[in-house]
C-alpha positions as CSV (number, residue, x, y, z in Angstrom):
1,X,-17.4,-15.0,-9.5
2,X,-16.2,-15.6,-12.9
3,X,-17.3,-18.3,-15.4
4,X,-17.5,-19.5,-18.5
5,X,-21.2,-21.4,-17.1
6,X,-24.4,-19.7,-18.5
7,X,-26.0,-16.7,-16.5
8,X,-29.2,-19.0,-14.3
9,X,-26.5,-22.1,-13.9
10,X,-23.4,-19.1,-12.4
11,X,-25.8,-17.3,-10.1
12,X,-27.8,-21.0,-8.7
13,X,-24.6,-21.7,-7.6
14,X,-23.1,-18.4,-6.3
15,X,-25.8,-18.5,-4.0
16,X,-26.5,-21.8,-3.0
17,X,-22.7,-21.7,-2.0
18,X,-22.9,-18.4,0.0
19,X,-20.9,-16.8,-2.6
20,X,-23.1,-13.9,-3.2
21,X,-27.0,-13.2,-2.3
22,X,-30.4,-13.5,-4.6
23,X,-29.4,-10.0,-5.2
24,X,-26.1,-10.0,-7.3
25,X,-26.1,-8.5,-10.7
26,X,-25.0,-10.8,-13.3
27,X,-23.5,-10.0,-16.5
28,X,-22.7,-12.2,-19.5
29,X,-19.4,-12.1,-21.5
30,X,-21.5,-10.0,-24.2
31,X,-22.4,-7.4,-21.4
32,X,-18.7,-6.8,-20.5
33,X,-17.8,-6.2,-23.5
34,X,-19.8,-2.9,-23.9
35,X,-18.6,-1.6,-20.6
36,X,-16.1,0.7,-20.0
37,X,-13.6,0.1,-17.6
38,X,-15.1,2.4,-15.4
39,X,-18.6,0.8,-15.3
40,X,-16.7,-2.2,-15.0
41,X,-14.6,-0.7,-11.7
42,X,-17.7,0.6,-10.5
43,X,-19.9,-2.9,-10.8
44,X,-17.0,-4.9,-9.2
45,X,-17.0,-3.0,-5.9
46,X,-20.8,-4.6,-5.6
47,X,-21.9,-8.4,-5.3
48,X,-21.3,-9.1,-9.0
49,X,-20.9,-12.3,-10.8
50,X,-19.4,-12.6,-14.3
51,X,-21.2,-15.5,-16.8
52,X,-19.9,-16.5,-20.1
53,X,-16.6,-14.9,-19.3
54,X,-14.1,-15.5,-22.3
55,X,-10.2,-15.6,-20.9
56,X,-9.1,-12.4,-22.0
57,X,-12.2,-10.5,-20.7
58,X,-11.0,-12.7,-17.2
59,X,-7.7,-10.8,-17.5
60,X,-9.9,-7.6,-18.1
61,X,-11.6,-8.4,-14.5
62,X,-8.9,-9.0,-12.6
63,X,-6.8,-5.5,-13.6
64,X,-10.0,-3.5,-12.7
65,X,-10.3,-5.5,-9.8
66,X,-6.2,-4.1,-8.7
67,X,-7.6,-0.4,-10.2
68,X,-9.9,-0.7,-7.3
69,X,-7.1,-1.4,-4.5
70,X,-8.1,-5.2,-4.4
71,X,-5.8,-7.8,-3.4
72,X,-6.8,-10.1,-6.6
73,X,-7.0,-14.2,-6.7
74,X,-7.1,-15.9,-9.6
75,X,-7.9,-19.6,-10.4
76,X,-7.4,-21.5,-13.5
77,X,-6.4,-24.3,-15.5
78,X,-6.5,-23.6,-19.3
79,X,-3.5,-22.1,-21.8
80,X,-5.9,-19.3,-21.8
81,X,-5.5,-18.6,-18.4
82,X,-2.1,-17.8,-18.4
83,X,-2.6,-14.0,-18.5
84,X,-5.2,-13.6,-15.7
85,X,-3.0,-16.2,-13.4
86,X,-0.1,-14.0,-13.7
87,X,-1.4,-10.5,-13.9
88,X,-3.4,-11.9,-10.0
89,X,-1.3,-10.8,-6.4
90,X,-1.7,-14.5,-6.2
91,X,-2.6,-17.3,-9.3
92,X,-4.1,-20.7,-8.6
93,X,-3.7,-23.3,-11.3
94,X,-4.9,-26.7,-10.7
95,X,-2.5,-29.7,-10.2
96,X,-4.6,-32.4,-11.8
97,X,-6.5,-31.2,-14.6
98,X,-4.7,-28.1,-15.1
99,X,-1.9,-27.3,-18.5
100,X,1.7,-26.7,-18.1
101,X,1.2,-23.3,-19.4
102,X,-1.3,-22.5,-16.1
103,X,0.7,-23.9,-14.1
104,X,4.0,-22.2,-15.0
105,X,1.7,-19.0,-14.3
106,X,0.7,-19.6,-11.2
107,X,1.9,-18.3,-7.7
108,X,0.0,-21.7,-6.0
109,X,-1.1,-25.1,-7.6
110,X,-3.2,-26.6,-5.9
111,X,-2.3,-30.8,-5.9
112,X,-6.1,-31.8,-5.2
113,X,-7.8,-29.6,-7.2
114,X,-10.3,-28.8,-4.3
115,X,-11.0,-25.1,-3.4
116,X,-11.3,-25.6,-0.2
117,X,-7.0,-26.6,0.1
118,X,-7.2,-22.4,-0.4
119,X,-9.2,-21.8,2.6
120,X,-6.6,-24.0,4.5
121,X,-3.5,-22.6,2.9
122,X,-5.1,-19.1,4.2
123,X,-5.6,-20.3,7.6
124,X,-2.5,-22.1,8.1
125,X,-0.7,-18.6,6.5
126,X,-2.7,-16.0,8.6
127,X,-1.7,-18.4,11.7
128,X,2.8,-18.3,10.7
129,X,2.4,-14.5,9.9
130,X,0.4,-14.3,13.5
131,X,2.8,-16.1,15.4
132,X,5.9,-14.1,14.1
133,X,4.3,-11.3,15.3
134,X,3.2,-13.2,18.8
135,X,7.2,-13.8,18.6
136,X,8.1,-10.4,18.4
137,X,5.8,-9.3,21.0
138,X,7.8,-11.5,23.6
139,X,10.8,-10.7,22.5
140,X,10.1,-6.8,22.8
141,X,8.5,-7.5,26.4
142,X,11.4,-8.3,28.0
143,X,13.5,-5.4,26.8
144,X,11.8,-2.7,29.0
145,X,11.9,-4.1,32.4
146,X,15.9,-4.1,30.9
147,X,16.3,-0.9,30.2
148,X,14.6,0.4,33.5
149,X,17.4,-0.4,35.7
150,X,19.9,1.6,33.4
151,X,17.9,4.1,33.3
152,X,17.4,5.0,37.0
153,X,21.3,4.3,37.6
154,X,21.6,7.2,34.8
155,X,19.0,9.7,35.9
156,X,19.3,9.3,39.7
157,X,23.3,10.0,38.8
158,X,24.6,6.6,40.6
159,X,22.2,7.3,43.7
160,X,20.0,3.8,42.8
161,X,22.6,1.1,41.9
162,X,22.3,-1.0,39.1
163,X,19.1,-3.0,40.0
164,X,20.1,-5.6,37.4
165,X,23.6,-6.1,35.9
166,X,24.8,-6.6,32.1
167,X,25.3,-10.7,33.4
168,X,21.4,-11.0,34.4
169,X,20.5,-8.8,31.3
170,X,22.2,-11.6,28.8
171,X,20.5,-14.2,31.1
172,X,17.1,-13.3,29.9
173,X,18.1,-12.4,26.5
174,X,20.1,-15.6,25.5
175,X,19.1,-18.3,28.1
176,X,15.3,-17.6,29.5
177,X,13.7,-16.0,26.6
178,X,14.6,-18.1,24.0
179,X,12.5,-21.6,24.2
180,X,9.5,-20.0,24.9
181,X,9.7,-17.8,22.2
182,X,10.7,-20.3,20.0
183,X,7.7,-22.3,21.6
184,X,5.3,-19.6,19.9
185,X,6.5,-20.2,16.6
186,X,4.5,-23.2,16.9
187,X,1.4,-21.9,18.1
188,X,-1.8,-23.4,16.5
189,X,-3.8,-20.5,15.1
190,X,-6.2,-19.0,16.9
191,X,-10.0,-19.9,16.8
192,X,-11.1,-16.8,15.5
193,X,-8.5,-16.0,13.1
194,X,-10.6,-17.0,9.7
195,X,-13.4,-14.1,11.3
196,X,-10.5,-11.4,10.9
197,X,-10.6,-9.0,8.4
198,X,-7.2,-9.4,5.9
199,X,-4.8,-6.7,6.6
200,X,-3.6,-3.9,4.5
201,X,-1.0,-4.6,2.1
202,X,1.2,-1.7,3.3
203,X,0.8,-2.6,6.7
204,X,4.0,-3.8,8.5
205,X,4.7,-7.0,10.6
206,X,6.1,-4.8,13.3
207,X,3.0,-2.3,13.7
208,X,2.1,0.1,16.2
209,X,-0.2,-3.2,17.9
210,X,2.6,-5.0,18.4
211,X,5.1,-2.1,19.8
212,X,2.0,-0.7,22.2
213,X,1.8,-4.3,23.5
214,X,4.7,-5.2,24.1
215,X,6.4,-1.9,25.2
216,X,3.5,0.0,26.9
217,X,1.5,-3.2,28.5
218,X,3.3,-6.5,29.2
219,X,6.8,-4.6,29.2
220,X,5.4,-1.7,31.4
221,X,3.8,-4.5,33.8
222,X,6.7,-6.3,34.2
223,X,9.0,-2.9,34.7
224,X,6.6,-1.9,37.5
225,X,6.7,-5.1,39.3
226,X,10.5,-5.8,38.7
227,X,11.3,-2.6,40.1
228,X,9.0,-2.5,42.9
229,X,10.9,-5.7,43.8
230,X,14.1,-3.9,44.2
231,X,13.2,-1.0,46.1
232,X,10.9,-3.9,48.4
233,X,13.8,-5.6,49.3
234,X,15.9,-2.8,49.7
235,X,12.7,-1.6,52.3
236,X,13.0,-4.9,54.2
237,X,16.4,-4.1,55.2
238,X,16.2,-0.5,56.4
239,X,15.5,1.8,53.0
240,X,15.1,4.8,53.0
241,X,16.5,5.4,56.1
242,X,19.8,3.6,55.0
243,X,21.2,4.0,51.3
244,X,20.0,1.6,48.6
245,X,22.3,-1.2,48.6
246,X,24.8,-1.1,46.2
247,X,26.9,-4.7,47.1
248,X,27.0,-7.2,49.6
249,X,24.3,-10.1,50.3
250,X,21.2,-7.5,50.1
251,X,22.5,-6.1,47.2
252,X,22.7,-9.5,45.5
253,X,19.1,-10.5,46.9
254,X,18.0,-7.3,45.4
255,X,19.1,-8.2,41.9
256,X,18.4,-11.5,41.8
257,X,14.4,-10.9,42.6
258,X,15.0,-8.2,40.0
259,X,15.9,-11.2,37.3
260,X,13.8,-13.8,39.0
261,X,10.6,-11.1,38.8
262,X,11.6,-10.6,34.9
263,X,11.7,-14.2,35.0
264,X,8.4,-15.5,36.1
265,X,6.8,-12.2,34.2
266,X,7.9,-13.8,31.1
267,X,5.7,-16.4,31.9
268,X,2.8,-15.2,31.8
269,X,3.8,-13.0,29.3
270,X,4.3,-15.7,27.1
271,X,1.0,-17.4,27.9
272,X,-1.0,-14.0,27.2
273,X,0.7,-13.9,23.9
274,X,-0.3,-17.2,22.7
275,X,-3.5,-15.3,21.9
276,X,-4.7,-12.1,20.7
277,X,-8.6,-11.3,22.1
278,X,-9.5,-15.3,22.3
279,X,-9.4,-16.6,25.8
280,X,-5.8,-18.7,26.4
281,X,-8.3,-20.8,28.5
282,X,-10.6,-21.4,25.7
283,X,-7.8,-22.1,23.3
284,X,-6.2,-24.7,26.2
285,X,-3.5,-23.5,28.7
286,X,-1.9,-26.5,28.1
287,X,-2.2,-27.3,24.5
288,X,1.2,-26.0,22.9
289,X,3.7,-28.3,25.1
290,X,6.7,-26.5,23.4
291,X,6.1,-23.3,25.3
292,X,6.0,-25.5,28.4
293,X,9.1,-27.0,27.9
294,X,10.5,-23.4,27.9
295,X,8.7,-22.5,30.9
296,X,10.3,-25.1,32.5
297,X,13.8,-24.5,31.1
298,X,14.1,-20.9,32.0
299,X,13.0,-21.8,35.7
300,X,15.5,-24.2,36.1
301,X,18.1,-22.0,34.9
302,X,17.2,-19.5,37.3
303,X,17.2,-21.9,39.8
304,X,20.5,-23.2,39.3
305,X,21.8,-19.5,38.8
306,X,20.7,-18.9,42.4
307,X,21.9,-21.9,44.0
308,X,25.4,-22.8,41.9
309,X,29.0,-21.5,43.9
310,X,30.9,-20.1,41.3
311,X,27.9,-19.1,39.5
312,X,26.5,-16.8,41.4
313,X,29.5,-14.7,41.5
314,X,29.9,-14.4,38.2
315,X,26.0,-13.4,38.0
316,X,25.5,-11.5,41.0
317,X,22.8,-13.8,42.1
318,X,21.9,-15.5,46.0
319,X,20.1,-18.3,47.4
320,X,16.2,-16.8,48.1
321,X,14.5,-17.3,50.8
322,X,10.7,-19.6,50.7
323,X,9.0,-16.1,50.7
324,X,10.7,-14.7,47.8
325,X,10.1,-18.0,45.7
326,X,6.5,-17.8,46.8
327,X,5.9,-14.8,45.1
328,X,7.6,-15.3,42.0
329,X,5.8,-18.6,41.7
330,X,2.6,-17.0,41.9
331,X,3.2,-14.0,40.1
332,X,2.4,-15.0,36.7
333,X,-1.1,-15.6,38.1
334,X,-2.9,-12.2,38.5
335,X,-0.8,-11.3,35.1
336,X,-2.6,-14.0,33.2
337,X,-6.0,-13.0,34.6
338,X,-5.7,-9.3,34.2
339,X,-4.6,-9.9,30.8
340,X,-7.6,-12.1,30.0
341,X,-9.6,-9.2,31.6
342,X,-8.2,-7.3,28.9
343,X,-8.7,-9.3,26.1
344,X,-12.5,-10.2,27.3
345,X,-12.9,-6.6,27.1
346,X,-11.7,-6.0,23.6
347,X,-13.7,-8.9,22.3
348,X,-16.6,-7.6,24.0
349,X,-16.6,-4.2,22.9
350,X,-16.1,-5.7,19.2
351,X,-19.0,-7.8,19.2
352,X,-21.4,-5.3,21.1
């Protein structure tokens, strides 16, 4: 805390605020100026609060403050601000009562005055840079259970057809996906997300979290279960005492549970990403109706891929039988719960 208040008035209020304990050290303007800057690097990595702070010994603050590897705020509304506003990662004038010189300075003016539009403007920041990477994470999913097919078509040498041809693939990548995806853009932040520490500044919005996630759990779920559809179908009609089926009506059933499994996986993938270690139940299943709306889309679409003349040639697809639209329609289930078992576990083991 930094003010130009008297020593007893700063620290009253540092603490009846929360800002700081009955312990902090206080040091006057006077004080500061007898310090090196590195007592003064030293004192700012404890609770610390600076009284009768002229502006230049503000600018002083926050540059120690960066020496230390802090990610620096600054607030202010005076000419003599200017210089700690801008030398701050991020400067905060004040819209009402603050000079054009502050304000030209600034990163952020706050309109109201009011310290607590920061906390918001946080919140509501933490939540956009969450959901891009909630995005991403969806996005990613969907690319393994892709790949899969090509890859055992490769490896087995042509003995496993394609389980899922390049028409399907572009199906979930420019038709299914999209909506919900573009559903999670708008997801409200997440209860919890004020109680998270800030991130490092070199860490990157695509981050080892994000790949693991998406490529070694929800894709590697869905690649099991898409897969396992194949081969199941393939097993219902004689495998592996009669070749894999490589065209004809089984070999369009085949693929089409393939896409319809990628399909329903999706949705629950995109319902476990709305959320990070907070319950999706707690949050409210139903609360973000733009993902729903994409839900709802992308099973249409495979509906009428399955059921249109014309189109199902073009995208190797059949009419399934009640069995087969059983279990998709219930397969986002157990993912949804076994990914809340996960998530109940990680929150669980931070909190112990």
């Amino acid at each position: 805390m930094v003010t130009g208040d008297s020593k007893l008035t700063a620290k009253s209020v540092a603490v009846q605020i929360g800002l700081t304990s009955d312990q902090a050290r206080v040091i006057s303007g006077n004080e500061l100026d007898q310090m090196s800057d590195e007592e003064l690097r030293h004192a700012l990595k404890d609770e610390v609060i600076f009284a009768r702070v002229a502006p230049e010994q503000k600018y002083r603050i926050v540059k120690n403050c960066q020496a230390n590897g802090e990610v620096v705020a600054s607030t202010g509304d005076g000419v003599n601000d200017a210089p700690a506003l801008k030398q701050a990662d991020i400067g905060i004038a004040m819209g009402m009562t603050g000079t054009d010189v502050a304000k030209d300075a600034a990163n952020m003016i706050l309109t109201d005055d009011n310290f607590a539009s920061i906390v918001a403007v946080i919140e509501e920041g933490r939540a956009v840079y969450s959901n891009i990477r909630k995005f991403l994470t969806y996005i990613l999913t969907s690319n393994v259970p892709e790949a899969i097919p090509s890859v055992l078509f490769l490896f087995s040498a042509g003995l496993i057809p394609l389980p899922m041809t390049v028409m399907q693939i572009l199906t979930v990548d420019l038709g299914t996906d999209m909506l919900p995806a573009l559903g999670l853009g708008a997801e409200a932040a997440d209860p919890d997300i004020m109680k998270q520490p800030p991130r490092k500044r070199s860490e990157h919005l695509l981050n080892k979290g994000v790949i693991i996630k998406a490529f070694c759990w929800y894709g590697l779920l869905s690649s099991i279960i898409s897969t396992a559809a194949y081969f199941f179908v393939n097993y219902q009609n004689g495998w592996p005492n009669v070749a894999l089926a490589a065209n004809g009506s089984i070999y369009m059933r085949a693929t089409t549970m393939v896409l319809g499994a990628i399909v329903f996986t999706q949705v629950a993938n995109v319902l476990n990403c709305r959320t990070n270690t907070v319950s999706v139940f707690k949050k409210g299943l139903f609360e973000n109706k733009n993902i729903w709306y994409g839900i709802i889309f992308e099973i249409i679409l495979f509906v009428i891929l399955t059921i249109t003349p014309g189109i199902q040639q073009v995208f190797n697809t059949t009419i399934l039988t009640a069995s087969d639209w059983l279990f998709l329609f219930l397969l986002p289930i157990p993912l949804v719960l076994l990914d809340e078992l996960r998530k109940w576990l990680m929150y669980h083991h931070k909190n112990i």
